[in-house]
C-alpha positions in Angstrom: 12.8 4.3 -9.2 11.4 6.0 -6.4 13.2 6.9 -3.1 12.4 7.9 0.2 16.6 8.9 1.1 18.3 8.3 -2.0 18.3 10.4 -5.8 18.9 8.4 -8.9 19.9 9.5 -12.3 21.4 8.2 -15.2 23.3 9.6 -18.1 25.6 7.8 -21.1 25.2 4.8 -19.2 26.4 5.6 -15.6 23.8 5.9 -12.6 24.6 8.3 -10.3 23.3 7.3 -6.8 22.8 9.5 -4.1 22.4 8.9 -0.3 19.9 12.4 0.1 19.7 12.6 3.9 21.3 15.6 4.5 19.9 16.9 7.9 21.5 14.0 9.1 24.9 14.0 7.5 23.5 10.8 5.5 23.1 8.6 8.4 22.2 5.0 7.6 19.2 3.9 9.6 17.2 1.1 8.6 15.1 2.6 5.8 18.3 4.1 4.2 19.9 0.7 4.4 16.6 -1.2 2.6 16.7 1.6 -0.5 20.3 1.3 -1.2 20.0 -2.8 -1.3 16.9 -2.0 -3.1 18.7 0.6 -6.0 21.4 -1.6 -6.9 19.9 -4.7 -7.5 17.7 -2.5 -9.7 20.6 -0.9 -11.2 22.6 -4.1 -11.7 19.2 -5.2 -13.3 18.7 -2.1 -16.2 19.9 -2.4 -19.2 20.6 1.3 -19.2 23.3 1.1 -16.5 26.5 0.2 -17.0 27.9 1.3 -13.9 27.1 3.0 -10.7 29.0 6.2 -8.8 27.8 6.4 -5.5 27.9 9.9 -3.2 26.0 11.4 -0.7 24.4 15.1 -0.2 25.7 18.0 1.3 29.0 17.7 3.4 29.2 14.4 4.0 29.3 10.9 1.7 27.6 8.7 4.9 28.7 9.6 8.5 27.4 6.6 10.1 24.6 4.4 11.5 21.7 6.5 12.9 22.4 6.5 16.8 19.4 6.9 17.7 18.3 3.9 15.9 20.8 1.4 17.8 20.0 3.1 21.6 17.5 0.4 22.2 18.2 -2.6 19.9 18.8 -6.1 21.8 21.4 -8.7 21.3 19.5 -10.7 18.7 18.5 -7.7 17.1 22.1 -6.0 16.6 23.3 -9.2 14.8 20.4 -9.1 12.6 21.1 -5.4 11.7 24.3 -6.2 11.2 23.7 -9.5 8.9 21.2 -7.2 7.0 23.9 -4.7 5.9 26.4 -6.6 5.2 24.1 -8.6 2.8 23.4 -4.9 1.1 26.2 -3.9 1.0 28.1 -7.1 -0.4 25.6 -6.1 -3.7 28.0 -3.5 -4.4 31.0 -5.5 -3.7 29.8 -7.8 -6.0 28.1 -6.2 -8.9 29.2 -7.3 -12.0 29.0 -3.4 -13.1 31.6 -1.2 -11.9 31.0 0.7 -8.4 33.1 4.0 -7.8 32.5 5.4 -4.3 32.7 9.8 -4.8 33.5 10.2 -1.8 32.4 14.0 -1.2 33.1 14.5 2.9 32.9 12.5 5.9 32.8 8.8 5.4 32.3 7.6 9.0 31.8 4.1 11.0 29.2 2.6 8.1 29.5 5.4 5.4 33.2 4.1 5.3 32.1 0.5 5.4 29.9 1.3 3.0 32.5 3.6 0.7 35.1 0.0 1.1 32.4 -2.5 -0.2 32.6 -0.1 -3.5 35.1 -1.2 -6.0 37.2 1.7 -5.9 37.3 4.9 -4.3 37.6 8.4 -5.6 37.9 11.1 -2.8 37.7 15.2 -2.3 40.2 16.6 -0.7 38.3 17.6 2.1 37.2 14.2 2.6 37.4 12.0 6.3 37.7 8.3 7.1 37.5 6.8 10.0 35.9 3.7 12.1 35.3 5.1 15.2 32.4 2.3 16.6 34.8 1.6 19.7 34.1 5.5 21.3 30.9 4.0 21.3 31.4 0.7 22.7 31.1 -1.1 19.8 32.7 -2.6 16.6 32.0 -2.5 12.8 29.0 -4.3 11.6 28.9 -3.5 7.9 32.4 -5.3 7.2 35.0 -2.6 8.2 36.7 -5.2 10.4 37.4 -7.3 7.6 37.6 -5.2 4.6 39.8 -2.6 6.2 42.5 -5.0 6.5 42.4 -6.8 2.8 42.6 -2.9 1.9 44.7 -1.4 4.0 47.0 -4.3 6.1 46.7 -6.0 9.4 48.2 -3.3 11.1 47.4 -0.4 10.0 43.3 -1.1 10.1 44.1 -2.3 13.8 45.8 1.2 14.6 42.0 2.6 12.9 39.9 0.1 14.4 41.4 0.5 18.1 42.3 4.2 18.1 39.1 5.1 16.4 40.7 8.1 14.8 39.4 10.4 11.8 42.0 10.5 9.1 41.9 12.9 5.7 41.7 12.1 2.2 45.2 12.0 1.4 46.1 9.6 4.3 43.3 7.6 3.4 45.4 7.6 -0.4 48.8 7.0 1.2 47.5 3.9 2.7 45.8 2.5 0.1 42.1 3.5 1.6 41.2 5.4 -2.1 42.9 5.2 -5.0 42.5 8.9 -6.0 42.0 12.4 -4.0 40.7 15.1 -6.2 39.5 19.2 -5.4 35.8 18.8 -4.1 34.7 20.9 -7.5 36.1 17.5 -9.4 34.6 14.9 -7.5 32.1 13.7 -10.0 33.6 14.2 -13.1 37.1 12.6 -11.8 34.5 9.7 -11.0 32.9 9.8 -14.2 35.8 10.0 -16.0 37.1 6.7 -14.3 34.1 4.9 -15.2 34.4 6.1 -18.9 37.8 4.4 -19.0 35.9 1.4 -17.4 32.9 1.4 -19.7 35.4 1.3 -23.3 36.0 -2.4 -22.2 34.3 -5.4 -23.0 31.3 -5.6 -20.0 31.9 -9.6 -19.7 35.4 -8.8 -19.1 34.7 -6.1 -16.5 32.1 -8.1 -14.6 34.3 -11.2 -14.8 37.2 -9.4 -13.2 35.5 -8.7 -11.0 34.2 -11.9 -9.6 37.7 -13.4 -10.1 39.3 -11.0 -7.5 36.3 -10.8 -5.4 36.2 -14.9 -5.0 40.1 -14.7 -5.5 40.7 -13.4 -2.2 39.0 -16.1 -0.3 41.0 -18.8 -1.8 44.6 -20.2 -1.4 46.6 -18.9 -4.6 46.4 -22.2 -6.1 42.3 -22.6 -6.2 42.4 -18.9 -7.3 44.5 -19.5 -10.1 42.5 -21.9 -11.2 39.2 -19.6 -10.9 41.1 -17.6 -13.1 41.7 -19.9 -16.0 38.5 -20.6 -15.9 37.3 -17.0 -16.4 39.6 -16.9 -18.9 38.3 -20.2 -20.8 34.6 -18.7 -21.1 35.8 -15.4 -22.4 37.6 -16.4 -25.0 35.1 -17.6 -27.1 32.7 -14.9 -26.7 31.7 -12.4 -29.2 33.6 -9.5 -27.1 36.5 -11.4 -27.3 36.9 -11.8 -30.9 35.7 -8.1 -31.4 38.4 -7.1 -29.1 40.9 -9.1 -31.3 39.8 -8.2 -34.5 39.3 -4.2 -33.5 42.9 -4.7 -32.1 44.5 -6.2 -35.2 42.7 -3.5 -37.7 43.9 -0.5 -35.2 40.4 0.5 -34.5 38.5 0.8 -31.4 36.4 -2.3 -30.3 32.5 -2.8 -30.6 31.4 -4.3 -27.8 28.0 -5.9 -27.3 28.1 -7.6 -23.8 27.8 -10.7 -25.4 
């Protein structure tokens, strides 16, 4: 995997994906936006890979769209470019393999959008959020007006959305933005560690939780619940399942194949 703006590497299973456009605090222009659609679909793809961390270089995690790059784009175009990422970044929303966002510094306008359509969030202390696209005239694009809320609440993503402001890592935890703030030294391995814990359980059951909560959320209770039972049906009679019972019953650790 080759990479104009981003750094790949795996290790014990976990692909470490880097947004390495530093100069630029990480800004997502269009090329930016094509490799990261481009890396996980490859990553959901290998074998090797069992679950992604995704970070950026230098001080920040993503602090925006490129500017520059939206100066001159029409009507027709801007809804395009906005269709485009959202389509990339729903990948990551729903990968069957576990996303963790290591959030290392400013997650801004679409490097927060981005950072939300990651399954969870882990975040340095000097870490800052914020969806500041009204200053500019403008709204979200890459899904912050809609996944802010389902994270967050009605109101409290209005008071972001409207005010524009910048908060810190552990506002962004006391509303439910992240679901862990660690010293910057710990990012990665706080991260890692999480995905450890992750990777111990049976991979249908991971990607399957997944896509219950993900498709869940769309759905009155009812239709949800009954997405779930389904889930639930297929599972039991896999090979993971009956590992998982048997491991449990002999009070040893499970086996599991992905199968």
């Amino acid at each position: 995997m080759s990479y104009q703006h981003l750094t790949v590497s795996v290790q014990d299973r976990i692909a470490t994906l880097t947004v390495n456009r530093p100069d630029k605090l990480n800004a997502l222009n269009a090329v930016v936006i094509g490799e990261l659609g481009r890396a996980i679909d490859e990553l959901v793809a290998s074998e090797d890979v069992g679950a992604v961390i995704l970070t950026g270089a230098g001080r920040a995690f993503v602090a925006g769209a490129d500017i520059a790059e939206l100066s001159a784009v029409s009507a027709l175009e801007g809804r395009r470019l906005a269709r485009r990422g959202q389509e990339i970044f729903r990948r990551f929303e729903t990968s069957p393999k576990p996303t963790v966002a290591a959030v290392n510094g400013f997650a801004l306008g679409g490097g927060c959008e981005l950072a939300m359509a990651c399954h969870v969030r882990v975040a340095a202390e000097g870490a800052k959020f914020g969806q500041p696209e009204v200053k500019l005239g403008l709204i979200p694009g890459y899904g912050g007006t809609q996944r802010l809320p389902r994270l967050v609440g009605r109101g409290r993503a209005l008071q972001l959305l409207l005010t524009g402001e910048m908060i810190d890592a552990h506002e962004a935890l006391r509303i439910g933005l992240v679901n862990r703030v660690v010293p910057g030294d710990q990012l990665l391995s706080a991260a890692t560690s999480m995905i450890q814990q992750m990777l111990m359980n049976a991979p249908l059951a991971l990607g399957a939780c997944i896509d219950a909560v993900d498709r869940g959320l769309q759905m009155a209770l009812d239709d949800a619940l009954a997405l779930e039972a389904t889930q639930f049906a297929v599972l039991i009679t896999t090979s993971d399942t009956a590992e998982g019972t048997r491991a449990f019953l002999e009070k040893r650790p499970p086996r599991f194949t992905g199968a």
